[in-house]
C-alpha positions in Angstrom: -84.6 -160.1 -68.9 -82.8 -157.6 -71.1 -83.0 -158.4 -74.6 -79.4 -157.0 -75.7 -77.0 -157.5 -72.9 -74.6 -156.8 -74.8 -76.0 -154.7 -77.4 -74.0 -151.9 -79.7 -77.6 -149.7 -79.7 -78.8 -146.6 -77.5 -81.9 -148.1 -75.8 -81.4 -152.0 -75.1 -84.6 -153.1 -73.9 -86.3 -155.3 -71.2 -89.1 -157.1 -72.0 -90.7 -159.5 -69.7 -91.7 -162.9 -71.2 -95.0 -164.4 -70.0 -94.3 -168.0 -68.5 -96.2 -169.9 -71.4 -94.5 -168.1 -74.2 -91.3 -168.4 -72.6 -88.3 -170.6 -74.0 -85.5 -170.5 -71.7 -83.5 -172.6 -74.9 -83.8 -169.7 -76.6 -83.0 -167.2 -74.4 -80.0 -169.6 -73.0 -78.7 -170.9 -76.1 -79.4 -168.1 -78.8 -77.3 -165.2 -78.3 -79.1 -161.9 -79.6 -77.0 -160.0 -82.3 -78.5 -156.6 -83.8 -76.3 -155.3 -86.9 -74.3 -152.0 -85.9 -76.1 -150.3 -88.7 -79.8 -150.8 -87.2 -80.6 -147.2 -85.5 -80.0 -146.0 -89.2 -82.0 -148.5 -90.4 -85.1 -147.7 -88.5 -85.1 -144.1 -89.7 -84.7 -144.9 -93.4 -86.9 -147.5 -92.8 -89.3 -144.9 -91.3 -88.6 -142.5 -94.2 -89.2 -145.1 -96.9 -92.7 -145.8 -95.3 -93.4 -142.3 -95.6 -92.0 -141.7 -99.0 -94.0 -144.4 -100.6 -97.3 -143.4 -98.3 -97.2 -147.3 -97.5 -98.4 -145.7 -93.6 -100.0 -142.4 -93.4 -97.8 -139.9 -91.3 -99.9 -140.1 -88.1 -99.6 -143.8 -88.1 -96.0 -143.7 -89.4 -94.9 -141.3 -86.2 -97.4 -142.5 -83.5 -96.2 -147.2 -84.2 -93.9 -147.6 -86.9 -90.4 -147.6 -84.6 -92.9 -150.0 -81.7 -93.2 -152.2 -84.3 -89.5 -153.2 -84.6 -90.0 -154.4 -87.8 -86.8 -153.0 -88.6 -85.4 -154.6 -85.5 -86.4 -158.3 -86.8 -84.3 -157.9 -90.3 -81.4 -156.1 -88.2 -81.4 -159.1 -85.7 -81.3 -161.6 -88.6 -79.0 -160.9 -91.2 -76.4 -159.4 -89.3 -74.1 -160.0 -91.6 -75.1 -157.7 -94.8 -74.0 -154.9 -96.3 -75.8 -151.7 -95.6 -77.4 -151.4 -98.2 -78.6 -155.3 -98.4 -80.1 -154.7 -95.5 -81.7 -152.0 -95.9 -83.3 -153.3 -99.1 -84.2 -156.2 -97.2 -86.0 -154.2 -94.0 -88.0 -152.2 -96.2 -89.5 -154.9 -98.3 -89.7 -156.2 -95.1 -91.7 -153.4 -93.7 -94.0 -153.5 -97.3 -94.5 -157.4 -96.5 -96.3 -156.4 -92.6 -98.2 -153.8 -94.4 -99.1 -155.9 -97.2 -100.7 -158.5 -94.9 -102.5 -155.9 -92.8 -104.4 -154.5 -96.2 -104.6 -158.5 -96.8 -106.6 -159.0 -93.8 -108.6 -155.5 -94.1 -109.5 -156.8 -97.2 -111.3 -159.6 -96.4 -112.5 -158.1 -92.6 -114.7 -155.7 -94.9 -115.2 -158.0 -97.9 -112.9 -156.2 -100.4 -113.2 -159.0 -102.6 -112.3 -157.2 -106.2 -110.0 -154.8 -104.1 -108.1 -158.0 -103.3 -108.2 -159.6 -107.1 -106.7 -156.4 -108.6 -104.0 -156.2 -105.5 -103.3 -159.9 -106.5 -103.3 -159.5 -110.3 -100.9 -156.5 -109.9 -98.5 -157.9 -107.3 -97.8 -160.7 -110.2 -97.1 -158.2 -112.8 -94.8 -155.9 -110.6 -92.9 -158.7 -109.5 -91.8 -159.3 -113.4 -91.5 -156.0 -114.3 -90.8 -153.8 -111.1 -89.4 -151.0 -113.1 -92.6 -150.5 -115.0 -94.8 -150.0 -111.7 -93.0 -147.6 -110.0 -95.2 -145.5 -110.1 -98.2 -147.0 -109.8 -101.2 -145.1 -108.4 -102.1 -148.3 -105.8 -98.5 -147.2 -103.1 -98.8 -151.1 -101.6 -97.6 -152.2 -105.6 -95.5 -149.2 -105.8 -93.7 -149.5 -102.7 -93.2 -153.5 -103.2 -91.6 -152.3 -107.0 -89.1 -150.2 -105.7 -88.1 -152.8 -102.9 -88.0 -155.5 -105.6 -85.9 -153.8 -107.9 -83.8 -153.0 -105.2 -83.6 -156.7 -104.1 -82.8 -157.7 -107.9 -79.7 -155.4 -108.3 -77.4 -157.7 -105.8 -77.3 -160.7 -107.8 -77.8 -162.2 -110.8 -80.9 -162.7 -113.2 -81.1 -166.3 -112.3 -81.6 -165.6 -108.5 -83.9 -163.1 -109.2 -85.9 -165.8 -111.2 -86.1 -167.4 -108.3 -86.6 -164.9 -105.7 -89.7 -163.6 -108.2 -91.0 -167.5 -108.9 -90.9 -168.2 -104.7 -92.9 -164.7 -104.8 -95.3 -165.3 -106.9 -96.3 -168.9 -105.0 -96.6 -166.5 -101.9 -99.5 -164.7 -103.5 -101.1 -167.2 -104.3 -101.1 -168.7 -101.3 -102.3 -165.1 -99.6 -105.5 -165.9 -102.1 -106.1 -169.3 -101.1 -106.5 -167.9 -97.5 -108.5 -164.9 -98.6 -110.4 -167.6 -99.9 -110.7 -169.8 -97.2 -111.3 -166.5 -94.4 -113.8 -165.7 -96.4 -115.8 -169.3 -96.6 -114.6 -169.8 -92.5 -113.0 -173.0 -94.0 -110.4 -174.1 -91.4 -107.3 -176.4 -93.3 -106.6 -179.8 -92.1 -103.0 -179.9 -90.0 -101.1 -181.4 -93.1 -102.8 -178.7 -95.5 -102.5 -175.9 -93.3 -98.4 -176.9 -92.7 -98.5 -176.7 -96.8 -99.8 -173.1 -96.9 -97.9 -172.1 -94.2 -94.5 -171.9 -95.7 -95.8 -170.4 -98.3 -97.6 -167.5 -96.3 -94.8 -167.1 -93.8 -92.6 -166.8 -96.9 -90.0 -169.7 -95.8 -88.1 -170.0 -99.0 -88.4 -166.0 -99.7 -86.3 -165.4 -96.1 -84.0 -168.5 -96.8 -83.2 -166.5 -100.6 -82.3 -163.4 -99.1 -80.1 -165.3 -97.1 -77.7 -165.5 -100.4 -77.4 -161.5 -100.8 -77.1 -161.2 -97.2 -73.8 -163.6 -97.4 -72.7 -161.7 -100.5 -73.1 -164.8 -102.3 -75.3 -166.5 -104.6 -75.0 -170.5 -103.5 -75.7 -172.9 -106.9 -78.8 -175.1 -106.9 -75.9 -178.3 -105.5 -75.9 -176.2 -101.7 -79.1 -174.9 -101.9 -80.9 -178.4 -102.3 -78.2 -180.0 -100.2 -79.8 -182.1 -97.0 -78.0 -180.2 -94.6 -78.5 -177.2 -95.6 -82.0 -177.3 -96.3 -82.8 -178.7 -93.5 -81.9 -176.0 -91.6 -82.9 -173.5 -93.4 -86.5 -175.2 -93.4 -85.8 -175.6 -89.5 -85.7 -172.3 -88.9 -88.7 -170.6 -90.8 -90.8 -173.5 -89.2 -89.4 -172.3 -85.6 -90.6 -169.0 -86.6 -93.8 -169.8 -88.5 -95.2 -172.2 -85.4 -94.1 -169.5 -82.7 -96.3 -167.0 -84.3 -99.3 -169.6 -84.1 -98.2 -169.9 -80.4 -98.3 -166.6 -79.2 -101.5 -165.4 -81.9 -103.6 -168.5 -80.9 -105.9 -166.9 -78.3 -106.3 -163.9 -80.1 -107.1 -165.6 -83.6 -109.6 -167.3 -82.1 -111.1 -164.7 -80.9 -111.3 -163.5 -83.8 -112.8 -166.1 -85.9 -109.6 -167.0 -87.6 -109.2 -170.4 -89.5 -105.1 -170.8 -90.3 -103.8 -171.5 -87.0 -102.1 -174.8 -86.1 -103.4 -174.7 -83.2 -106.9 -174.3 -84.7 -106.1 -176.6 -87.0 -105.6 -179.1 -84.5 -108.4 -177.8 -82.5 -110.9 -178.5 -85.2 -109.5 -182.1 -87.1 -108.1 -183.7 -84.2 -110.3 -182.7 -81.6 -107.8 -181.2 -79.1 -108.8 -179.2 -76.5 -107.6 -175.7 -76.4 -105.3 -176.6 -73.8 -103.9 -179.6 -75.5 -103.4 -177.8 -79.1 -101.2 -175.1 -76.8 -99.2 -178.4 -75.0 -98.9 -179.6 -79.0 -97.6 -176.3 -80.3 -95.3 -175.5 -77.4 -94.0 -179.1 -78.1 -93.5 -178.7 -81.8 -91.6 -175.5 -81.0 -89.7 -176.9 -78.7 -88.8 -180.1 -81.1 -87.7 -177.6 -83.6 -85.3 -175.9 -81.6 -83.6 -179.0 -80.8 -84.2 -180.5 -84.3 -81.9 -177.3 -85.7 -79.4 -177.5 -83.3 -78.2 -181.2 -85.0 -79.0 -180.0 -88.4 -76.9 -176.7 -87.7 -73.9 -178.9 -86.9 -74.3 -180.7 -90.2 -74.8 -178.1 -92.1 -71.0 -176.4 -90.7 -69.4 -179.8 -91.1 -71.3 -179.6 -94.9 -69.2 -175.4 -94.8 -66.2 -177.3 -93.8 -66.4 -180.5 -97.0 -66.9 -177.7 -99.9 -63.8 -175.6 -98.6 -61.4 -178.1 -101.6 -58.7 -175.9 -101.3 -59.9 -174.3 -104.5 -60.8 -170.3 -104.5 -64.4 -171.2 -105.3 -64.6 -173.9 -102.7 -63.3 -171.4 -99.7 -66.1 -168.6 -101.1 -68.9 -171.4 -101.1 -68.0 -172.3 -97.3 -67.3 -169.4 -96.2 -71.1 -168.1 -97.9 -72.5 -171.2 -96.4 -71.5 -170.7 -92.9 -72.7 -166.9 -93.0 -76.1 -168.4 -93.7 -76.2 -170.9 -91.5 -75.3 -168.6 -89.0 -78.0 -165.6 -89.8 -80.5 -169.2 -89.7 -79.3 -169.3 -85.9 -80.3 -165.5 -86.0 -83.4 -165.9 -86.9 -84.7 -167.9 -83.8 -83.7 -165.1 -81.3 -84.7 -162.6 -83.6 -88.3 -164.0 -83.8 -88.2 -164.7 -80.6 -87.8 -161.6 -79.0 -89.8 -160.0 -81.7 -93.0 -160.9 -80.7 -92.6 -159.9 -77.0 -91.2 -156.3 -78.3 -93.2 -155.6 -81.4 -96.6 -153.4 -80.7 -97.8 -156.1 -83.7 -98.9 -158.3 -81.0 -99.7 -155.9 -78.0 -103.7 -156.8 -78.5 -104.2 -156.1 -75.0 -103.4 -152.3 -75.3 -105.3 -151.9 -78.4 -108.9 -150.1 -78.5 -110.3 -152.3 -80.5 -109.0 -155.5 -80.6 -110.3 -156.7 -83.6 -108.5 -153.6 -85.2 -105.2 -153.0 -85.3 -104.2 -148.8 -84.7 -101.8 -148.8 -87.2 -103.8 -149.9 -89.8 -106.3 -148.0 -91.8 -109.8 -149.4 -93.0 -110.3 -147.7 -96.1 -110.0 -149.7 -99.7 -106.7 -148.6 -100.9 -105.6 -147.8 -104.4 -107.2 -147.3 -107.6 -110.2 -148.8 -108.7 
């Protein structure tokens, strides 16, 4: 089917969805919006790979517009301002290439390559500004899309944004880690590391800029609104597994929930697909109650106060790029050349990626 129907762009496109990775809830149920700004997006985007050598130029101009990374960010937070978004797709862009140097890393047993990255990601998350120019481009380029990220808001969301961040890299070295020993996570442990890999509560933050508005610690941790916010980076962590499964284990992976299941609860390969597709499934139902709560929550802070209206208003912006994100995941990873293994060369290699150690050592 076409993806945008109705889209504002120059080149909707048609994907075809195979039959086991298809959910017709989704594609029923989930409307597709792209924010009008997104064909500027994807050559800034493009520039700002360039600019920060985050991608050499051959792979820049031969896969960066197939991978659509641009097109996820533009499909999600439809709702901010130019330049909020394109902060937001270009750290997203750093993030993708960040976990590709991740896995090359420990593919070729970069072991103190990785413990410097780590060490330096920490520092540049508290003091971007002073690593601008940092001879490693990866810790560069993720400075000059933090900083960019911290000017929309105030110091105490960027507290949080940075404190959510660092938790991320830790979690990227307790799967180094556990790649590296072939130690595959029980289901419970792995659904721990998980939203903090897939970055859950770094997605559900950006939300807040997105909106215009940062929401105080009373909405953020309300019921409603967490739970859809968790709803819908689980939807997009577990659909990932789905579609990844046969080629991670192919490749030897270990943090799969569908390995996971494979290996501590002796499922068959068949039956961990049933289990995901089920989970996935669950999820999308599971958001479509909390979604409703979390409006009629929108509606109860609108007091009749100035304040009150903002917060609702904010709220239901949020909740609404959450619906976003399900589509926009969706579709992604039928579109993106991220997960075209079939076409690659090597399929343990991905062509836009490079092998060599990166940065200074």
């Amino acid at each position: 089917m076409q993806a945008f129907p109705h889209s504002t762009t120059e080149s909707p496109t048609a994907v075809a969805v195979p039959p086991s990775l298809a959910l017709p809830v989704i594609e029923s149920r989930f409307p597709r919006r792209l924010h009008p700004y997104w064909p500027r997006l994807q050559e800034k985007t493009r520039h700002w790979l360039l600019e920060k050598r985050l991608m050499p130029a051959e792979k820049v101009r031969e896969y960066a517009d197939d991978l659509r990374y641009t097109d996820l960010m533009a499909g999600y937070y439809t709702d901010a301002s130019e330049d909020v978004l394109q902060a937001i797709a270009d750290y997203s862009a750093w993030f993708f290439v960040w976990d590709d140097r991740h896995d090359r890393d420990i593919v070729h047993g970069r072991v103190g390559d990785w413990r410097r990255l780590r060490h330096r990601l920490h520092a540049a998350l508290d003091a971007p500004r002073h690593h601008l120019h940092h001879p490693d481009p990866l810790v560069a380029g993720f400075a000059d899309s933090v900083l960019r990220l911290y000017g929309f808001l105030s110091r105490t969301w960027n507290q949080r944004f940075a404190r959510h961040f660092h938790a991320v890299v830790e979690a990227y070295d307790r799967e180094f880690r556990n790649r590296t020993r072939g130690y595959i996570p029980g289901v419970e442990e792995y659904l721990a590391l998980r939203r903090l890999t897939f970055a859950h509560w770094i997605w559900t933050d950006l939300l807040e800029p997105g909106a215009g508005c940062e929401l105080p610690e009373s909405v953020r941790k309300h019921p409603a609104y967490r739970r859809a916010a968790l709803l819908s980076q689980e939807f997009a962590a577990w659909y990932n597994d789905l579609c990844s499964l046969p080629k991670e284990i192919a490749g030897d992976e270990v943090h799969n929930l569908g390995i996971s299941l494979i290996t501590h609860e002796g499922l068959t390969l068949e039956e961990a697909v049933d289990t995901l597709r089920r989970r996935v499934e669950d999820c999308v139902e599971e958001f479509l109650d909390a979604e409703r709560e979390a409006l009629e929550f929108a509606d109860a802070l609108a007091d009749g106060t100035f304040r009150g209206k903002e917060l609702s208003s904010a709220v239901r912006i949020c909740v609404g790029n959450m619906r976003n994100w399900f589509s926009s995941v969706y579709w992604f990873h039928h579109e993106s050349g991220r997960y075209m293994v079939d076409s690659w060369d090597d399929r343990s290699t991905p062509p836009y990626v490079t092998n060599e150690a990166a940065g200074e050592k």
